[in-house]
C-alpha positions as CSV (number, residue, x, y, z in Angstrom):
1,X,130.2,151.5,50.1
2,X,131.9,152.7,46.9
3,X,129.9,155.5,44.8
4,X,131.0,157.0,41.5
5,X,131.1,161.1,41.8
6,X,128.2,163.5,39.8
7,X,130.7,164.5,37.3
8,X,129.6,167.9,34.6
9,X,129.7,166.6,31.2
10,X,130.8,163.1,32.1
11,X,128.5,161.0,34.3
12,X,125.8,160.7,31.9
13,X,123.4,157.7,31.0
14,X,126.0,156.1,28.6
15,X,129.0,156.5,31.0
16,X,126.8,155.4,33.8
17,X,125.9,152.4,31.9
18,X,129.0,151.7,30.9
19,X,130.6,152.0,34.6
20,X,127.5,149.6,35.8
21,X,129.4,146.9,33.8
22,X,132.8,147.4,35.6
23,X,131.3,147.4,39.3
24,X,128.1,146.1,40.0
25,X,127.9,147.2,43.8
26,X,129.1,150.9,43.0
27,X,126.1,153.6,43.7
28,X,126.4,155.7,40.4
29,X,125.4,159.6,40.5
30,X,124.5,161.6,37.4
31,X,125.6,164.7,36.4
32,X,124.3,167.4,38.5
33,X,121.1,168.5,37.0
34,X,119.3,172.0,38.2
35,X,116.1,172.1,39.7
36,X,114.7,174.9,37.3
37,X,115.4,172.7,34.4
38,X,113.1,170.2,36.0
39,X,110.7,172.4,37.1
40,X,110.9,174.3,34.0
41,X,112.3,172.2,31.4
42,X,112.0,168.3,29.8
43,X,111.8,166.4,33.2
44,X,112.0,163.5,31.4
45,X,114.7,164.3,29.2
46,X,117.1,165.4,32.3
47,X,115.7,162.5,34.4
48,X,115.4,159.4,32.1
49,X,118.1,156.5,32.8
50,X,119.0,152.9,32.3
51,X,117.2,150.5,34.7
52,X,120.7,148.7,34.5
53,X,122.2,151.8,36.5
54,X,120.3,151.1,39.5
55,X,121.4,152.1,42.1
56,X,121.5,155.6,41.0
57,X,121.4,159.0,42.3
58,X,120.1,162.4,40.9
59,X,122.3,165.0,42.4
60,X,120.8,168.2,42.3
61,X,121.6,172.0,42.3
62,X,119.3,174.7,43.7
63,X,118.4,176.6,46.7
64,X,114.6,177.5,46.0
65,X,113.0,174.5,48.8
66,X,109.7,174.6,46.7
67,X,111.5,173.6,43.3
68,X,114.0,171.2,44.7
69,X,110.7,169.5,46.3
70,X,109.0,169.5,42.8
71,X,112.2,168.3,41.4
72,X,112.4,165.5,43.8
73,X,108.7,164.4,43.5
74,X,109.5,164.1,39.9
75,X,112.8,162.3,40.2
76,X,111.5,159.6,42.6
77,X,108.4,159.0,40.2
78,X,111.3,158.0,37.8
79,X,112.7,155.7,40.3
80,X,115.9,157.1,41.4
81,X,117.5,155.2,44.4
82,X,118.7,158.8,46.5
83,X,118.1,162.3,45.8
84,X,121.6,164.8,46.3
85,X,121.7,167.9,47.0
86,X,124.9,170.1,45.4
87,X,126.9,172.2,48.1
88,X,130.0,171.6,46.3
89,X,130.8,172.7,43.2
90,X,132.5,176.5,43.2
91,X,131.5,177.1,39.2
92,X,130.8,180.9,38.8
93,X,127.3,179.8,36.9
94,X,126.3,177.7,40.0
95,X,127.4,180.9,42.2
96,X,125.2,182.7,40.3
97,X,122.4,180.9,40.4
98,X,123.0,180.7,44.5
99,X,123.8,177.3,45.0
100,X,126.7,175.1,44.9
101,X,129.5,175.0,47.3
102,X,128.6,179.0,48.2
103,X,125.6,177.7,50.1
104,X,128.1,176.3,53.0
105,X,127.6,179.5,53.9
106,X,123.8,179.1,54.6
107,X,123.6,176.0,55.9
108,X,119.7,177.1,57.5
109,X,118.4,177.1,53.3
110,X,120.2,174.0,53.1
111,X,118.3,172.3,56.0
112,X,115.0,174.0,54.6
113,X,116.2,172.5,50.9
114,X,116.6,169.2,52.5
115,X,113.3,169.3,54.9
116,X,111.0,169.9,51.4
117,X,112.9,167.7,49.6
118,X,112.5,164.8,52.3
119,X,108.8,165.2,52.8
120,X,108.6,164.3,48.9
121,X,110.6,161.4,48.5
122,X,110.4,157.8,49.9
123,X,114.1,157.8,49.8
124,X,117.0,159.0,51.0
125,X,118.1,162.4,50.1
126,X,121.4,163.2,50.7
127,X,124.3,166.0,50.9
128,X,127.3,166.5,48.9
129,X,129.7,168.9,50.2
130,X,132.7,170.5,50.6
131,X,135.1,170.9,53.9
132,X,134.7,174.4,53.7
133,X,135.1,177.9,51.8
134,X,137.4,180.4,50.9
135,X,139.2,180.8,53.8
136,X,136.6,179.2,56.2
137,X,138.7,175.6,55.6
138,X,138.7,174.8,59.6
139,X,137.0,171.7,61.1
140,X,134.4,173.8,62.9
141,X,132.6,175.4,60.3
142,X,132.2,172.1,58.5
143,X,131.3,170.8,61.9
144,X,128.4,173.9,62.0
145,X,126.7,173.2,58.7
146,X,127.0,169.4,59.1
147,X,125.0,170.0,62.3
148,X,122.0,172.3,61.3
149,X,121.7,170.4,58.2
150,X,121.1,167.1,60.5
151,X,118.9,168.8,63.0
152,X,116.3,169.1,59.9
153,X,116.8,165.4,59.2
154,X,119.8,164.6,56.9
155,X,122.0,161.4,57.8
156,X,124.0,161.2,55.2
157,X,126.9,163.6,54.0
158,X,129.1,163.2,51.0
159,X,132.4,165.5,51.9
160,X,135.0,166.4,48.8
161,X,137.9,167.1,51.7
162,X,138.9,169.8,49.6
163,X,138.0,173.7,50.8
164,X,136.8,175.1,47.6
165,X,137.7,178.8,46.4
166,X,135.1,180.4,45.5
167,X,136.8,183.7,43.9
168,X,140.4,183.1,41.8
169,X,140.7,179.4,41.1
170,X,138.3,177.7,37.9
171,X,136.3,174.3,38.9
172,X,139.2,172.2,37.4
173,X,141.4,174.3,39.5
174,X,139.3,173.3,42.5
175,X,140.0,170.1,41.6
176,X,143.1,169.3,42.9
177,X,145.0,173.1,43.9
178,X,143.2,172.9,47.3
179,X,144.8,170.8,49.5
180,X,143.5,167.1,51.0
181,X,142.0,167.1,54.7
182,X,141.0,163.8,55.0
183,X,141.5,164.0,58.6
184,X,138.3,166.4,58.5
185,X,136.0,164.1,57.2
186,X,137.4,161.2,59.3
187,X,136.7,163.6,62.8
188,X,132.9,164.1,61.4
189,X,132.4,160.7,61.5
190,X,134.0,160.0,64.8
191,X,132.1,162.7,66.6
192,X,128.2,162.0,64.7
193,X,128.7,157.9,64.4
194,X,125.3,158.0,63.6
195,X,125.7,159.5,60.7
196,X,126.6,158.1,57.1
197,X,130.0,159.8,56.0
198,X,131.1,159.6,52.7
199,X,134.7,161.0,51.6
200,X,135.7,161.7,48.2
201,X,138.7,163.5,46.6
202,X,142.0,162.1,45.4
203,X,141.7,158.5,46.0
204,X,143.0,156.2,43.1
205,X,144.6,153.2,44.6
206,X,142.5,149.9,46.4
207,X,144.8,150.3,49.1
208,X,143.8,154.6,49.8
209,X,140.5,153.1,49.5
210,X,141.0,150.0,52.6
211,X,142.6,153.2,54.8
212,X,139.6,155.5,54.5
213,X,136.6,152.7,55.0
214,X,138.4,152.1,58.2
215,X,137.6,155.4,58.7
216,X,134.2,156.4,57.3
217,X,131.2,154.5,55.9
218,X,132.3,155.1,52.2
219,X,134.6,156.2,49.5
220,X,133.4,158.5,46.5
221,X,135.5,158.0,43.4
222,X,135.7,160.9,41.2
223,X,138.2,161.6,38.3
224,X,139.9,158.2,38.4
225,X,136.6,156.1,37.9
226,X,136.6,158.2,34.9
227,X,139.9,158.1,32.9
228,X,141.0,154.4,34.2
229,X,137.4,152.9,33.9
230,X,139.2,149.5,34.9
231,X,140.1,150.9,38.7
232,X,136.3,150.0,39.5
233,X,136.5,146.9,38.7
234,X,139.3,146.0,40.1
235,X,138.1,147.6,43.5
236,X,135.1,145.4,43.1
237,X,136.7,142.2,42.9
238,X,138.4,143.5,45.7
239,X,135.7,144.0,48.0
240,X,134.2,141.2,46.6
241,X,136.9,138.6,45.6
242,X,133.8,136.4,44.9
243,X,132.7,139.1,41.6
244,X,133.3,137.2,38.1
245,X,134.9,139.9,37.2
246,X,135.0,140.6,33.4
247,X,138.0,141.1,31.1
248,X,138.6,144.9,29.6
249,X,137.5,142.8,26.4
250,X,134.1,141.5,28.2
251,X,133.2,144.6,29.2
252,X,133.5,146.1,25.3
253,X,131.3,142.9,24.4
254,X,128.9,143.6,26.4
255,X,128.5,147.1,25.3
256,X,127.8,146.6,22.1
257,X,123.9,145.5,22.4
258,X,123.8,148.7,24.4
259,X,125.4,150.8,21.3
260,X,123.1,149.0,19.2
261,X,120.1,150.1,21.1
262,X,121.1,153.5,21.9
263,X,122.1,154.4,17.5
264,X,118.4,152.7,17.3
265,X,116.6,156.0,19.3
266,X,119.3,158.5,17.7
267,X,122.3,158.4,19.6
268,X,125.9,158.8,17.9
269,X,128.5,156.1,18.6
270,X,130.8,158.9,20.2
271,X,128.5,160.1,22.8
272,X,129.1,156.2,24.0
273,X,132.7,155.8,23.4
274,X,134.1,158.8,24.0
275,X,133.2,157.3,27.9
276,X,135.4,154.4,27.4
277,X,138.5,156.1,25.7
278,X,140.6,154.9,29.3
279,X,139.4,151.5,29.4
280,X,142.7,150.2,28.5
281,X,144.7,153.1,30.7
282,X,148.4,151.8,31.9
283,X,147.9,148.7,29.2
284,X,150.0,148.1,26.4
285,X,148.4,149.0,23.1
286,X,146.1,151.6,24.8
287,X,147.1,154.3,23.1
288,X,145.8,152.5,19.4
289,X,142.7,151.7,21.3
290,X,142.0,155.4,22.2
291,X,143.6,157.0,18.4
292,X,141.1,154.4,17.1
293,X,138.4,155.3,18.2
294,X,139.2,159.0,18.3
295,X,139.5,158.9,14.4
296,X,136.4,157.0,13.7
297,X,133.7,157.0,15.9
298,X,132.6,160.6,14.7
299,X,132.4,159.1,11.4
300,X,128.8,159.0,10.0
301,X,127.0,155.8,10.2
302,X,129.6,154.5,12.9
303,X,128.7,151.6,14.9
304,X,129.6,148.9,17.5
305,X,132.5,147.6,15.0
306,X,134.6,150.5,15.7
307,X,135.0,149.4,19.3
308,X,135.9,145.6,17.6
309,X,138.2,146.8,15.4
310,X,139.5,149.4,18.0
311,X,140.9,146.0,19.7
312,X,142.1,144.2,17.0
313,X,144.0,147.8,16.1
314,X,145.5,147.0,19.4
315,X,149.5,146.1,18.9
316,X,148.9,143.6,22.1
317,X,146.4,141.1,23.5
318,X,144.1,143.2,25.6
């Protein structure tokens, strides 16, 4: 299985419609959305999506058991496919609020977490994780919370096979500065084969993807599903050589109803396109494409025929 990663500030309704159209197998995750907010907030304004998206995940973040069960309730009355739970991200703000990657660390909350969560929804809820923290980067402490977290019920685990410092590198930092240990994520599987393993972190080619799935049971794709759009389809029609699958240019007609709708309720054309600014990454006249854009679509009363004339600004056949 291929899945698109929870991404801040980027995986929202608009990109995840938008990536629907280049991969129609993918599982998409939102943006990771707190429980508080839920409980506390507009659930409906966090929670609404695209019926197109399906299937679709809500990751996410919190370590109170009683509000991510109220969250999930809430999120599985809007008809999410699987409910996520954050371990993963090292932001300061998540720190703070006591969840994120820092609750590796208490991998009993996480099971409790889960146990609440589970007895809510009529789906699966999940885990995304990291291989470890700080200094705790070694196969058996990922081994340790992957087991108590199971032992309450969880069977599938999304691992980022990154180690993520916690204190002295920034999220973006914790990126890509940590090194890759695939081979982590790989041994999990081996020793609990009946549990769904999901890797993610660094993989940009079809052919890293082909190594790990003879590895694991799936392949999260994170930053590169993001600034070359195209890679998903192309992975589709790979996994799937039978997938008509669309031209960059198919893919901008196709959006355009959607724009239409979405300026209807409100939105502005550049909370859509600023999603598809690497649709045309590595072809020639991409860089007009993405100037174009980039100098219009902010522009009051902006509409669908940006992204048209975006590709006829284009020095080369798209």
């Amino acid at each position: 299985m291929i899945s698109v990663a929870p991404m801040m500030d980027w995986t929202d309704r608009h990109c995840r419609f938008f990536m629907r159209l280049l991969n129609p197998f993918a599982l998409l995750y939102t943006e990771m959305v707190t429980a508080a907010a839920v409980v506390h907030g507009d659930a409906d304004r966090f929670l609404r999506f695209n019926e197109e998206e399906h299937p679709v995940a809500l990751q996410l973040g919190g370590s109170d058991a009683s509000w991510m069960a109220h969250a999930t309730a809430q999120a599985v009355r809007h008809g999410y496919d699987e409910i996520n739970i954050n371990v993963g991200c090292p932001s300061d703000r998540v720190q703070s609020g006591q969840f994120g990657a820092c609750l590796m660390a208490y991998p009993e909350r996480v099971a409790e977490c889960f146990a609440a969560m589970q007895k809510e929804a009529d789906v699966p809820v999940s885990v995304k994780s990291r291989i470890g923290i700080d200094e705790r980067d070694d196969y058996a402490f990922l081994r340790h919370f992957v087991e108590i977290v199971a032992a309450a019920g969880c069977r599938k685990f999304v691992v980022h096979a990154r180690v993520a410092i916690l204190e002295g590198l920034s999220p973006k930092e914790n990126r890509s500065i940590p090194p890759l240990h695939y081979e982590h994520v790989y041994r999990l599987k081996a020793d609990y084969p009946e549990l769904e393993i999901v890797i993610n972190g660094g993989f940009s080619s079809v052919a890293q993807v082909d190594e790990a799935l003879g590895h694991v049971d799936g392949v999260m794709i994170g930053r590169q599903a993001y600034h070359v759009p195209y890679f998903l389809a192309e992975l589709a029609a790979h996994l799937d050589p039978t997938w008509p699958t669309p031209s960059r240019s198919d893919v901008v007609e196709q959006m355009l109803p959607y724009i239409d709708r979405e300026l209807a309720k409100g939105a502005t054309l550049n909370s859509i396109s600023r999603h598809m600014l690497g649709l045309f990454s590595g072809r020639p006249g991409a860089r007009a494409w993405r100037r174009y854009i980039s100098e219009h679509a902010h522009l009051e009363g902006a509409g669908g025929e940006v992204l048209v004339n975006a590709i006829n600004a284009m020095p080369a056949a798209a």
